[in-house]
C-alpha positions as CSV (number, residue, x, y, z in Angstrom):
1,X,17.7,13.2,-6.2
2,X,18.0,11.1,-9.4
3,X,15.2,8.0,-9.1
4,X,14.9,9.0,-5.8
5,X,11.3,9.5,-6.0
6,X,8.2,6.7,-5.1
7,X,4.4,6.8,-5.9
8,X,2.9,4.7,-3.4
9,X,-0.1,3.9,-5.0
10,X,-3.5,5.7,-5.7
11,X,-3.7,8.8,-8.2
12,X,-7.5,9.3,-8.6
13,X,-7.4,10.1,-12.4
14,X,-10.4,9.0,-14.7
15,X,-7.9,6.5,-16.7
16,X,-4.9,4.6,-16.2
17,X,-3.7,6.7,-18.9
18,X,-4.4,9.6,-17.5
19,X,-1.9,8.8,-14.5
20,X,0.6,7.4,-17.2
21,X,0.8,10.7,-18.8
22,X,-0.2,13.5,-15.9
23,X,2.9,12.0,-13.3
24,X,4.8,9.4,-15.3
25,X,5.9,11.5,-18.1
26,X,7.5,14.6,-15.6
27,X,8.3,12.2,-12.7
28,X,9.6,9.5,-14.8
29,X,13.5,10.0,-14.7
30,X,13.0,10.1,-11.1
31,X,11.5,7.1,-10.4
32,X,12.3,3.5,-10.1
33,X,8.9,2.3,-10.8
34,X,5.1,3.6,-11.7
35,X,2.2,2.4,-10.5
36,X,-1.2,2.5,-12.8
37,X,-3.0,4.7,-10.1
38,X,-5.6,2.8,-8.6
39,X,-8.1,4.8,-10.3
40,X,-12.1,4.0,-10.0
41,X,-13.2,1.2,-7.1
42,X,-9.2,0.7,-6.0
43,X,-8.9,4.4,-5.2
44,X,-10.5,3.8,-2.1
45,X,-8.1,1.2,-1.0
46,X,-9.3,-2.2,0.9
47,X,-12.9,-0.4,0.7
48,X,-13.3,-2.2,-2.9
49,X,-12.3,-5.6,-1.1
50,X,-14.7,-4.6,1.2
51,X,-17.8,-4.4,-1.1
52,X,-16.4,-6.2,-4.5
53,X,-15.6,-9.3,-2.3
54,X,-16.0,-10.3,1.3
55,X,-20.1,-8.3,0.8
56,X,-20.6,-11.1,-1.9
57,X,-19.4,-14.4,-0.5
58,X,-22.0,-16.6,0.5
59,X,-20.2,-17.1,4.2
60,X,-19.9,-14.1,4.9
61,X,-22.8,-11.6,6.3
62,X,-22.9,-7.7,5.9
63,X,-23.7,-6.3,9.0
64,X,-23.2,-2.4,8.4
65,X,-21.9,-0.5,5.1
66,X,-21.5,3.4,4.5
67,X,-24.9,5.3,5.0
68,X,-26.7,6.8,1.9
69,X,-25.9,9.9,0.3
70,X,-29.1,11.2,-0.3
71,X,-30.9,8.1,-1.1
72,X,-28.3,6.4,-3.3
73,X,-26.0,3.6,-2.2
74,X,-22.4,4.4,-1.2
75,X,-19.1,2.7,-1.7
76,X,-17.2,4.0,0.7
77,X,-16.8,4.6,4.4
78,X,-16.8,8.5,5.4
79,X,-15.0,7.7,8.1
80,X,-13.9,4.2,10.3
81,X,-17.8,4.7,12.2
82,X,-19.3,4.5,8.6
83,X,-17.1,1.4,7.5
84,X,-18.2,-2.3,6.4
85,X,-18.8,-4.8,9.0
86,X,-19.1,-8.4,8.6
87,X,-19.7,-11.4,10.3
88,X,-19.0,-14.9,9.0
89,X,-22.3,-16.7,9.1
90,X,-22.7,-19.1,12.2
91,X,-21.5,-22.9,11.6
92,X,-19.6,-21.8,8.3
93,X,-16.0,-23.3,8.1
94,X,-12.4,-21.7,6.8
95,X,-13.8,-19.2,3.9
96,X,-13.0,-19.7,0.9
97,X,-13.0,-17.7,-2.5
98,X,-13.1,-19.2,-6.1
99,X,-12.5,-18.6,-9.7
100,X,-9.1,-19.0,-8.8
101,X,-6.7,-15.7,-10.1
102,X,-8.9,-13.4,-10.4
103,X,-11.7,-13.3,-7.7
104,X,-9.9,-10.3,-5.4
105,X,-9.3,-8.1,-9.0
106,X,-5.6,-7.3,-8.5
107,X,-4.6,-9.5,-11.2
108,X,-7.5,-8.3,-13.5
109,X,-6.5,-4.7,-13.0
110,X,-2.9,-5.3,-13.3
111,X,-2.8,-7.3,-16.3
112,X,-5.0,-4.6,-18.3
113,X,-2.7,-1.8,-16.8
114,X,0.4,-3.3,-18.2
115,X,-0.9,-3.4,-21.3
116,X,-1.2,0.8,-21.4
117,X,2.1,0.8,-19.4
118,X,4.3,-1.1,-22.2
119,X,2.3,1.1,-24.9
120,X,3.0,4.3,-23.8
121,X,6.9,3.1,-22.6
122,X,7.1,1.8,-26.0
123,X,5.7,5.3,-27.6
124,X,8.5,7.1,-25.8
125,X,6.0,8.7,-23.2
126,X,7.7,6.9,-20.2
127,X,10.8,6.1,-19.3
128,X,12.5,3.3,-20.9
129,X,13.6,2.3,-17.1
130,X,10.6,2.7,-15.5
131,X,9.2,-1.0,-14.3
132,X,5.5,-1.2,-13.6
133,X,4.3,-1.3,-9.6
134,X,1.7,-3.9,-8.4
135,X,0.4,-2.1,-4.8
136,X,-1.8,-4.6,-3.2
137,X,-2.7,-4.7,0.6
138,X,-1.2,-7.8,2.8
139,X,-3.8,-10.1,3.7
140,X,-3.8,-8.9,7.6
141,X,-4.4,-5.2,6.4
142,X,-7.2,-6.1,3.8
143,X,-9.1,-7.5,7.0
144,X,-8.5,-6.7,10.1
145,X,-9.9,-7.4,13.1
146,X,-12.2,-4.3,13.2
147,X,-14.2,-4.9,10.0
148,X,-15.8,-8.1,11.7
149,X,-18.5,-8.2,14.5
150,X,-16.4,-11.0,15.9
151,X,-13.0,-9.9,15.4
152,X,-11.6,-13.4,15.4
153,X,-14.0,-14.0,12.4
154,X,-11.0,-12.3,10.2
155,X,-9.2,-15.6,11.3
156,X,-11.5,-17.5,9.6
157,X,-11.4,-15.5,6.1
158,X,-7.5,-15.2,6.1
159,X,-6.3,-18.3,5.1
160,X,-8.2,-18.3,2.1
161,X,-8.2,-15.1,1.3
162,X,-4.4,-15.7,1.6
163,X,-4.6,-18.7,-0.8
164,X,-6.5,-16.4,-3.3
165,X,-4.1,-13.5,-3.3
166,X,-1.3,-16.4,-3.7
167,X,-3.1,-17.4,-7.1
168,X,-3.6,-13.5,-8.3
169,X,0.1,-13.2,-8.0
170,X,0.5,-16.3,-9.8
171,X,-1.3,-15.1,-12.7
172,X,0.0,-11.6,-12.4
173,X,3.8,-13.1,-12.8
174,X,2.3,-15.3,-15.5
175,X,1.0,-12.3,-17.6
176,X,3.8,-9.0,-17.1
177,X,7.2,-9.8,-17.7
178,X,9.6,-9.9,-14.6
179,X,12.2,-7.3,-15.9
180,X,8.9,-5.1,-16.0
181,X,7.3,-6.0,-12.9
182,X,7.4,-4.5,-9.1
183,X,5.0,-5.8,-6.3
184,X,4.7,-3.5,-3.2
185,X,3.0,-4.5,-0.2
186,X,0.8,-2.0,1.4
187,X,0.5,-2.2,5.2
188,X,-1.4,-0.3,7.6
189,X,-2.5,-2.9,10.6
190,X,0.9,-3.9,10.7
191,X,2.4,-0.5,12.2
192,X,-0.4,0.2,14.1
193,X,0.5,-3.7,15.7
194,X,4.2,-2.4,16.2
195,X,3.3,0.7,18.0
196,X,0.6,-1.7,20.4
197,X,-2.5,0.2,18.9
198,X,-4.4,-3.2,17.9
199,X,-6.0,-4.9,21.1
200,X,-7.9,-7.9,19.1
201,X,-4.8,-9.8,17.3
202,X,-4.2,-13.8,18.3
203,X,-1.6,-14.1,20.7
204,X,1.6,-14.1,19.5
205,X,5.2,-12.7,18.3
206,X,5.0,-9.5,16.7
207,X,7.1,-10.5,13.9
208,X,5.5,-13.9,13.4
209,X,2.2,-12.6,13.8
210,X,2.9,-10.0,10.8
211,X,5.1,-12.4,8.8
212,X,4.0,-15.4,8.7
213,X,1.7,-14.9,5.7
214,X,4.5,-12.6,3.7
215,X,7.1,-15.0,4.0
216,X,4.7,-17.7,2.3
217,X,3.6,-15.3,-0.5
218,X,6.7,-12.7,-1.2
219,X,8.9,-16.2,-2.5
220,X,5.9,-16.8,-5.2
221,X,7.6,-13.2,-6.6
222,X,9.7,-14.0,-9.0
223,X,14.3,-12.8,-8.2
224,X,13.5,-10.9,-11.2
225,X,10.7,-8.5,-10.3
226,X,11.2,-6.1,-7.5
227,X,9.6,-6.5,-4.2
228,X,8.7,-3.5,-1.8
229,X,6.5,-2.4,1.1
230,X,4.5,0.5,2.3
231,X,4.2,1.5,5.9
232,X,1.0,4.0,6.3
233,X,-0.7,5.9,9.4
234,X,-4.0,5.6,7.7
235,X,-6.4,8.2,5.9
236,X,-9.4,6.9,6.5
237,X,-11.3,10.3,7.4
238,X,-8.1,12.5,7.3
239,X,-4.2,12.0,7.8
240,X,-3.0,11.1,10.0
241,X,-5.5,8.9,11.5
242,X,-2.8,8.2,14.5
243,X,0.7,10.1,15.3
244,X,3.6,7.8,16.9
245,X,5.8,9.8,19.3
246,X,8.8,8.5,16.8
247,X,9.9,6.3,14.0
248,X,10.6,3.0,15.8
249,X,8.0,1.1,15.5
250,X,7.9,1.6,11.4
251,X,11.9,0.8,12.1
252,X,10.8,-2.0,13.7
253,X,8.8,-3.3,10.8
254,X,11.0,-2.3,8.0
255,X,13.5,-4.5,9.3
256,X,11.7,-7.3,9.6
257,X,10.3,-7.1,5.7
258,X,14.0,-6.7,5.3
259,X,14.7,-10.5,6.9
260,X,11.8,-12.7,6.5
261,X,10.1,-12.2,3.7
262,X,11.7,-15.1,1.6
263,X,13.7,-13.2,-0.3
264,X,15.3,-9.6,-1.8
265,X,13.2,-6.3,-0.7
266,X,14.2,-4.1,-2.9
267,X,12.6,-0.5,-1.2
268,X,10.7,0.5,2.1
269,X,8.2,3.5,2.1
270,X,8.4,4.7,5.5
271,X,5.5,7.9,5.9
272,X,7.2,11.1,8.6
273,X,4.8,13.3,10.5
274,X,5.1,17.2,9.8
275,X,7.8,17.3,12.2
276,X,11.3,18.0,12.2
277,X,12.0,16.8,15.9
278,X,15.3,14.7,16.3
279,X,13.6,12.6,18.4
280,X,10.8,11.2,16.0
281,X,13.4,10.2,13.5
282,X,16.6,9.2,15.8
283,X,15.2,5.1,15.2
284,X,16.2,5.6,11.7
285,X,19.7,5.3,12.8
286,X,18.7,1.5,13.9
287,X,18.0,0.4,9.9
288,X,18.8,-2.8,8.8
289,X,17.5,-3.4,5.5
290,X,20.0,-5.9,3.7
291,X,20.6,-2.7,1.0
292,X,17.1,-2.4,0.1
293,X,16.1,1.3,-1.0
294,X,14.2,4.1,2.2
295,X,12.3,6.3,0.7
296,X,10.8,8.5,3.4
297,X,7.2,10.1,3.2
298,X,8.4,13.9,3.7
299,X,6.5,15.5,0.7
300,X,3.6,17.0,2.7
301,X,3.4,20.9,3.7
302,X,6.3,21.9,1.4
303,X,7.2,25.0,4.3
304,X,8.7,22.6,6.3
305,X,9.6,19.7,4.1
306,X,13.4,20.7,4.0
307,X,14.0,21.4,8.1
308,X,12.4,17.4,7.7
309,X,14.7,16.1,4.9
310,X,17.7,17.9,7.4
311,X,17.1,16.0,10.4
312,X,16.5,12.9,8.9
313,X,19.6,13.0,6.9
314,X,21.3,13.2,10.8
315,X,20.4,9.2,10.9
316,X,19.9,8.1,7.4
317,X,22.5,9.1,5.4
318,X,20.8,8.2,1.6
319,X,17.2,7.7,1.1
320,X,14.7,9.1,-1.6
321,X,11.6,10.7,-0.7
322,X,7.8,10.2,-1.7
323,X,4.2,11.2,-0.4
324,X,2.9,9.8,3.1
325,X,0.5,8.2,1.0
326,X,-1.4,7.7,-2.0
327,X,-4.0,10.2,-3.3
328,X,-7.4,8.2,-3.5
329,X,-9.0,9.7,-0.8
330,X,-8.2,13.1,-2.1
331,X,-10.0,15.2,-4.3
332,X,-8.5,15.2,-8.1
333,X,-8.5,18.8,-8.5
334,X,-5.3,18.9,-5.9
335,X,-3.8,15.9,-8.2
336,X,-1.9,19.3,-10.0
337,X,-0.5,20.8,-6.7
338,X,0.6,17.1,-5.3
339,X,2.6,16.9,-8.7
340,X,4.7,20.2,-8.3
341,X,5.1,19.7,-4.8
342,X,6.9,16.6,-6.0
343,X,8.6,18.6,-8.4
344,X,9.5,20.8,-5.6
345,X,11.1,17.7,-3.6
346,X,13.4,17.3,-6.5
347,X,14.9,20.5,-5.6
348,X,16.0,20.9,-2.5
């Protein structure tokens, strides 16, 4: 499986380095591109948007945060009872955010992890292929309906949280070079939508509804830089948080990042369920991705990753492999036995 690994995202190391060296080093010939980790307030996914941006706006009311562990504040939800809750203060307008490319922090982060990136590369500790990966959330996964009181409140935030994250990737393009650069989109709300789970969207088309605000940001990417997505079942107080009876809904999506986001997708992370059922991955034979790469999320309980990797070659004849997610929510002690199951992927 030659660069026919991903990392989705979050490896809960102490440093940026740390992930450089612990999974980019062995895992490097395998992969197309590296994220920096995530590590510290991003390992816990939109949580840090949560608390780092929409708790601090002026418009915008906490209603609930994670209960105290013993006294002291806490960051992050336990679970989606003990999540953030908002409300958008009565007789406010559209919100809006300022200092303009940098206020959500990807940018920040990502500009000072490409620094370590090109110095190890440059060292020889990565591979001279690798380019660096970007994983941000799409604006209707960072806030969804269910983090406000008034679920049609997160209408009210998106457009400018929209206009913000347009600006981060503005300055993120300005500052990494884009031979170096990959920008994956992660996206959670938007399979639960296709499988019907989410009862408080507008009205709408499914597609539109979920790519309206892609197609506006993915042509700000530069042809250059590689674009990709991430499909994801949750983790928020375990994994799976919901199990689809099959793959069609992710289908479903994958081909529509595919053909309207503006421009090339270059890969689509599409997470399996410990099954090996031809049934749950028959929709992969429905695939219509315009060449961009599949890697499927397989590498979970190694016993029966290879009966998984047999059933899905039945409908998807090439396609690399990765975890179902990233590893924030994880404890870093397993970080070791996550690696060599990867290195066990590799094998069969």
């Amino acid at each position: 499986m030659d660069k026919k690994l991903h990392l989705v995202g979050s490896i809960p190391f102490d440093t940026v380095e740390d992930v450089f060296e612990e999974f980019g080093a062995p895992l490097g010939a395998h992969l197309h591109t590296i994220p920096d980790g995530e590590v510290g307030l991003r390992s816990h996914w939109i949580s840090r948007v949560h608390f780092q941006v929409l708790a601090l706006h002026p418009d915008i009311d906490v209603v609930r945060q994670p209960a105290l562990d013993d006294g002291a504040e806490r960051l992050n939800p336990r679970n989606a009872a003990d999540s953030w809750l908002f409300r958008v203060r009565g007789g406010a307008g559209p919100v809006e955010f300022g200092d303009p490319g940098w206020r959500l922090g990807f940018a920040r982060d990502a500009v000072n992890s490409y620094f370590i990136f090109r110095t190890l590369r440059d060292a020889g500790k990565l591979a001279p292929h690798l380019r660096f990966q970007v994983s941000m959330p799409t604006v209707t996964s960072a806030l969804p309906g269910r983090i406000f009181e008034d679920p049609m409140d997160a209408e009210k935030v998106k457009p400018g949280y929209e206009a913000a994250l347009a600006r981060e990737i503005e300055t993120i393009t300005a500052n990494i070079p884009a031979a170096d650069l990959a920008i994956q989109w992660d996206c959670t709300s938007e399979l639960q939508d296709a499988y019907g789970r989410l009862t408080d969207l507008p009205t709408g088309d499914l597609i539109e509804r979920n790519m309206s605000s892609l197609g506006r940001l993915c042509p700000l990417i530069p042809e250059e830089a590689e674009l990709g997505y991430h499909l994801c079942y949750g983790t928020l107080g375990g994994w799976p948080r919901w199990e689809p009876d099959d793959l069609g809904g992710a289908v479903t999506m994958a081909n529509a990042f595919a053909a309207h986001s503006g421009r090339r997708v270059d890969w689509i992370h599409i997470p399996v369920l410990d099954t090996s059922a031809d049934g749950y991955f028959a929709p992969l034979a429905d695939l219509d991705v315009n060449g961009a790469r599949i890697y499927l999320g397989a590498v979970h309980n190694m016993a029966g990753f290879g009966e998984r990797i047999a059933t899905a070659r039945k409908y998807l004849a090439d396609f690399g492999v990765g975890a179902y997610c990233g590893f924030g929510r994880i404890p870093q002690e397993e970080l070791s036995q996550v690696l060599r199951e990867h290195v066990q992927a590799l094998e069969i």
